[in-house]
C-alpha positions in Angstrom: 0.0 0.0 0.0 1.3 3.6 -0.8 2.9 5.8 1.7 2.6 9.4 1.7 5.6 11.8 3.1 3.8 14.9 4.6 4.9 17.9 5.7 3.0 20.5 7.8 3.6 23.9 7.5 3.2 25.7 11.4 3.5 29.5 10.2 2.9 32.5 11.7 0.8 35.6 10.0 3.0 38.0 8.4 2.5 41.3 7.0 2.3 42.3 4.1 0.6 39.6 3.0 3.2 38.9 0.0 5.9 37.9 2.9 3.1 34.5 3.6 3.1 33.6 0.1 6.7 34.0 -0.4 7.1 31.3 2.8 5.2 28.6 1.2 6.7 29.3 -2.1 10.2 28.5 -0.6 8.7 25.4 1.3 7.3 24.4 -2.1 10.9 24.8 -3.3 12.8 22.8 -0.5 10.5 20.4 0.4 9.7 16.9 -1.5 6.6 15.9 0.3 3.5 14.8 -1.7 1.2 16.1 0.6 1.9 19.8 2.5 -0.8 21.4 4.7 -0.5 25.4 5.8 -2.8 26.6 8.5 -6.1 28.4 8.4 -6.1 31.9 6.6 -2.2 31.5 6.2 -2.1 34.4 3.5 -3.9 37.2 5.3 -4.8 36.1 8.5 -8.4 37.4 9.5 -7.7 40.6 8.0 -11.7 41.8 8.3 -10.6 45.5 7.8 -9.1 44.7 4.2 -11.7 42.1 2.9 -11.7 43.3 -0.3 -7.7 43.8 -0.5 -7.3 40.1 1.0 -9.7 38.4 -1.2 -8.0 39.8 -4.5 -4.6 39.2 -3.1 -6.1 35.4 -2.6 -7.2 35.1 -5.8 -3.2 36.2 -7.1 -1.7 33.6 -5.1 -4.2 30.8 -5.9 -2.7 30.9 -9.4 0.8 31.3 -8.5 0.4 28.4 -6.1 -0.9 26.3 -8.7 1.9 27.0 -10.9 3.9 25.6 -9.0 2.9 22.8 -7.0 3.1 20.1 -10.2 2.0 16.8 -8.7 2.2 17.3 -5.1 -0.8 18.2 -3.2 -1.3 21.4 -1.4 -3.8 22.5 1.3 -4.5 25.9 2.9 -7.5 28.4 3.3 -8.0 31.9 2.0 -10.7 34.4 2.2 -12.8 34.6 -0.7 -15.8 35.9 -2.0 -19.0 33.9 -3.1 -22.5 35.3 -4.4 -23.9 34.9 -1.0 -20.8 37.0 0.9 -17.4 36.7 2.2 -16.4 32.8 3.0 -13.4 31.1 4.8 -12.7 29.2 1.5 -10.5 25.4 1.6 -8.2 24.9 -1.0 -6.8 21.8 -2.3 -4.2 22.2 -5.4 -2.5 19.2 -7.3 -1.6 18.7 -10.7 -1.4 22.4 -11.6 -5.0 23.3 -10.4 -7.6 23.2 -7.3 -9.2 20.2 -7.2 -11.3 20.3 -4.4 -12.7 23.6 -2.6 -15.1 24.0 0.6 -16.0 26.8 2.5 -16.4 26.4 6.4 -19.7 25.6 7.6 -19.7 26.2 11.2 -18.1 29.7 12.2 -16.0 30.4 15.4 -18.6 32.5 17.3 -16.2 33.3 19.7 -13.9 34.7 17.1 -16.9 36.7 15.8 -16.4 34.9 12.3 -20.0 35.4 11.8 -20.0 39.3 11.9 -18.0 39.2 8.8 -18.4 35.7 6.9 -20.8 33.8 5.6 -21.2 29.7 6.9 -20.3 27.4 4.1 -23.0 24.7 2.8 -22.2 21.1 4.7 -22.8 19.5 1.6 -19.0 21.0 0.5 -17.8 18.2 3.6 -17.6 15.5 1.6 -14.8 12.8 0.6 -12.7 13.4 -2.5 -10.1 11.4 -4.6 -6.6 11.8 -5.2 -4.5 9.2 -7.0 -6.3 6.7 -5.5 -6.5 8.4 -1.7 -9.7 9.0 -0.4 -9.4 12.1 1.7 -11.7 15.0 3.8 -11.3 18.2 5.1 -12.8 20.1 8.0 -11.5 23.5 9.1 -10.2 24.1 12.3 -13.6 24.4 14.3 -15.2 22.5 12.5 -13.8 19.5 14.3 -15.8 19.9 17.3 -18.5 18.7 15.8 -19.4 14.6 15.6 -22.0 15.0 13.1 -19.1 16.1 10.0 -16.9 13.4 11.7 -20.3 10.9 10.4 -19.7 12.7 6.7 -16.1 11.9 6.2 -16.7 8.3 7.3 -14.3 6.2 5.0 -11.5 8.7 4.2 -8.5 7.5 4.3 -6.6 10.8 5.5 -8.5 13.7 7.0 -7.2 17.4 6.6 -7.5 20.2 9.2 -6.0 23.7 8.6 -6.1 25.5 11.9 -5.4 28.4 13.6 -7.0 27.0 17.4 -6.0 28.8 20.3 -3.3 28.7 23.0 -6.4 28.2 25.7 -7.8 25.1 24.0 -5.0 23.5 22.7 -5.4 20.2 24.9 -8.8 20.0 23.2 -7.0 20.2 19.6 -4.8 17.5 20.7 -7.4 14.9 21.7 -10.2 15.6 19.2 -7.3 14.9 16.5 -6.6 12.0 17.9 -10.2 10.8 19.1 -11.2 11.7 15.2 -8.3 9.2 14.0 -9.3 6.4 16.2 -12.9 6.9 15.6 -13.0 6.9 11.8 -9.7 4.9 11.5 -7.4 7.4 9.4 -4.7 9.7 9.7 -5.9 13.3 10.8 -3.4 15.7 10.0 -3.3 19.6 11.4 -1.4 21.8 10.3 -2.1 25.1 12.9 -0.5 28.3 13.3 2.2 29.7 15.1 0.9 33.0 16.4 1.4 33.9 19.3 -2.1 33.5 20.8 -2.2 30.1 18.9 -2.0 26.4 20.3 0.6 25.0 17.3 0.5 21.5 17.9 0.5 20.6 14.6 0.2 17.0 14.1 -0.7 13.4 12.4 -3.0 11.3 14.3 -2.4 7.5 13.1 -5.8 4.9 12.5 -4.4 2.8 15.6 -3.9 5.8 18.1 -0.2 6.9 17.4 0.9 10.7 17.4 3.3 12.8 15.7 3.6 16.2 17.4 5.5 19.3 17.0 5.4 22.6 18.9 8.2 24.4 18.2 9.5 23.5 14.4 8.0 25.9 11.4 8.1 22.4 9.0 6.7 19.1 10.7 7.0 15.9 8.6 5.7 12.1 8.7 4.6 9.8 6.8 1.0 8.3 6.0 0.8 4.6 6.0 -1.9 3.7 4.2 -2.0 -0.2 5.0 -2.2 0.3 8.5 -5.1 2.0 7.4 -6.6 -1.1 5.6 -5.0 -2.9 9.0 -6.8 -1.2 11.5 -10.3 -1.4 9.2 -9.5 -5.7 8.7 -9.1 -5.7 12.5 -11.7 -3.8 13.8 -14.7 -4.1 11.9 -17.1 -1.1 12.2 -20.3 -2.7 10.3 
């Protein structure tokens, strides 16, 4: 079964907003990973003042990025702008264009996301196929919640750009893990490394095992996919 080398980009939120693209541009560059994850909003951050100015700038690196990825697969959020208002937009790039995209449904209140975006439809939390991979996304909040842990039953690798908080960060820890054992995949986070954020960036194995990393800007693994098809032939969930 096919292995996937990984590696999770823990940033902080620079300004201007070109320094964050240059960043993952470099990683692009270094790394030889097939899969690379950057946190939530990793571009612009929340910047609510500048909507407009962050959204276009989006859009500008969204076609750089997929310039340049080739075959690997990258992950990351941006603002963006859909007929119904201003969403926190998923991205997944491979093969020279976006391949998957989903807006988050459920909005950190306590953030006051929902004074200046728009809730994503739940239908967008769905599996999708890459080379073979089934994966699924949720967005940093989002993983709170047991009824989108029900619609990514049967992915194979589960992808969570974050930017979770320093206060909570036990929580981020063990529903990333409790998400891995439960639907028997690899959960991989890739949060920020504000200051006011919990980093922790990590893959969460099928069978309960943990890579974790608090202090590195580049976390890497690797993604096992027959323990995957172990852990399913072992413990039979139907």
């Amino acid at each position: 079964m096919k292995k996937i080398s990984t590696t999770l980009l823990q940033l902080e939120n620079l300004t201007p907003y070109r320094r964050n693209l240059e960043k993952i541009l470099e990683y692009l560059d270094r790394e030889s990973s097939e899969l690379m994850v950057a946190p939530e909003v990793c571009l612009t951050d929340y910047d609510y003042e500048h909507l407009p100015e962050a959204v276009a700038f989006g859009e500008e690196a969204e076609r750089i990025l997929c310039e340049r990825v080739e075959e690997r697969i990258l992950v990351l959020t941006r603002l963006a702008r859909r007929p119904e208002g201003y969403v926190n937009e998923a991205v997944v790039i491979h093969g020279h264009r976006v391949v998957h995209r989903q807006a988050k449904h459920k909005l950190f209140l306590l953030g006051e996301e929902d004074k200046h975006l728009v809730p994503g439809n739940v239908e967008e939390i769905r599996p999708f196929e890459i080379g073979g991979v089934r994966y699924g996304l949720m967005i940093c909040f989002e993983l709170r919640f047991k009824e989108l842990w029900k619609r990514l039953e049967g992915c194979d690798v589960i992808l969570l750009p974050s930017q979770w908080g320093l206060p909570r960060k036990r929580h981020l820890e063990i529903l990333a893990r409790a998400l891995g054992v439960m639907n028997q995949c690899y959960v991989v986070v890739a949060n920020s490394a504000r200051e006011d954020m919990a980093r922790s960036s990590l893959i969460a194995s099928p069978d309960g095992g943990l890579i974790l990393e608090d202090m590195n800007e580049a976390v890497r693994g690797e993604l096992d996919l027959s323990l995957v098809k172990k852990i399913r032939r072992y413990i039979r969930m139907d």
